[in-house]
Structure formats: structure tokens, C-alpha cells
N, C-alpha and C positions, 0 to 999 in steps of 0.2 A: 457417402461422405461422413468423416467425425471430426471431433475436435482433436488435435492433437495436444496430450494432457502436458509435456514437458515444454520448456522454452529453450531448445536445443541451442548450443551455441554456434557461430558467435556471437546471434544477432538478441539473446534473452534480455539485454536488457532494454531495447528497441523494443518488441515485441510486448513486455511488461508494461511501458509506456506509453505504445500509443493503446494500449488495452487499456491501461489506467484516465487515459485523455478520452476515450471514445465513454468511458464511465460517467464522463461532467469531473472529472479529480480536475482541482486546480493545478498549474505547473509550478506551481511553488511544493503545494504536497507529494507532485511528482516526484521531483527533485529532493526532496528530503526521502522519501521511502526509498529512490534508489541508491541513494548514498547510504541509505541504513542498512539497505539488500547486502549493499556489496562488502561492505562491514561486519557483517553478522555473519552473511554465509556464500556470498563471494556468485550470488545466486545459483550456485550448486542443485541445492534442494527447491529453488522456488519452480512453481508448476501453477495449471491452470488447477488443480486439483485442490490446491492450499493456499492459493495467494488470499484467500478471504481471511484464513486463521493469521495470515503471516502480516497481513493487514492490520488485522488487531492487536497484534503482538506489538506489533510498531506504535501506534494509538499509544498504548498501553505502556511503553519502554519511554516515547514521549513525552507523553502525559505527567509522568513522575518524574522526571526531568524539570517542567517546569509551572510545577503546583501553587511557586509564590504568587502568581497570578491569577488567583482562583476562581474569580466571576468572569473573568474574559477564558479562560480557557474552560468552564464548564460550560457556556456557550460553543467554544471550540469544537469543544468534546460533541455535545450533541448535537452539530453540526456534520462531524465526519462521522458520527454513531449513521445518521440516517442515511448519508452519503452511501456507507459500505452498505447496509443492509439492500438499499432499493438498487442503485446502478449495477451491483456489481453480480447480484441475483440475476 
């Protein structure tokens, strides 16, 4: 048996979801990551290989979106920092 590395269609972004749900991800941040997937790159490229970096990237494309709030979103922030690092490992 292995993992298979891509999220073949048509079901990738099912698949990304309940992967991100079985992580502890909230379904609110579910929900924004897919909407930002499918946005960005329509999940073409997303895989189990990179969803960690494409994880961050999203954080990161987020996060400077909306910086005016900066003591609740650096709480945010190191909230989903530890999220990604342990569940998704």
C-alpha cells in the first residue's frame, strides 16, 4: 500500500477537506483555504506532497490581508503556525 501523492479529480477538493478536518483544521479555515485553493490554482497543483507549503502560503497571503488587527491575529497566527506544524506532520 502507499499514499497516493495527487488529489485526482473530481473529488480533490473533498479529499483536501476531509484530510484538513481529520487534522483538528476548523471548518471555517477549511473553507477559506478552499476557496483560496480554488483561486489561486484551481487545485491543479495541490497534492499531498505540498499541501504543508501551500498551507503556509495561504497563512501567509492571509495574514497580510489583515495585519490591522494585529494582537488578535498574531494570536491567530500562532495558533494555526502550531496547527500546521503538528496535525498535518
Amino acid at each position: 500500500y502507499f499514499l497516493q501523492c495527487d488529489m485526482s479529480p473530481p473529488n480533490q477538493e473533498h479529499i483536501c477537506s476531509l484530510f484538513l478536518k481529520d487534522c483538528n483544521f476548523s471548518s471555517d479555515y477549511i473553507n477559506k483555504f478552499l476557496a483560496w485553493v480554488s483561486a489561486v490554482s484551481s487545485y491543479k497543483n495541490l497534492n499531498f506532497g505540498n499541501i504543508r507549503e501551500t498551507l503556509r502560503m495561504f497563512q501567509k497571503e492571509t495574514g497580510k490581508k489583515g495585519q490591522k488587527q494585529s494582537t488578535q491575529n498574531e494570536e491567530e497566527e500562532s495558533l494555526l503556525e502550531n496547527e500546521m506544524c503538528l496535525p498535518v506532520e
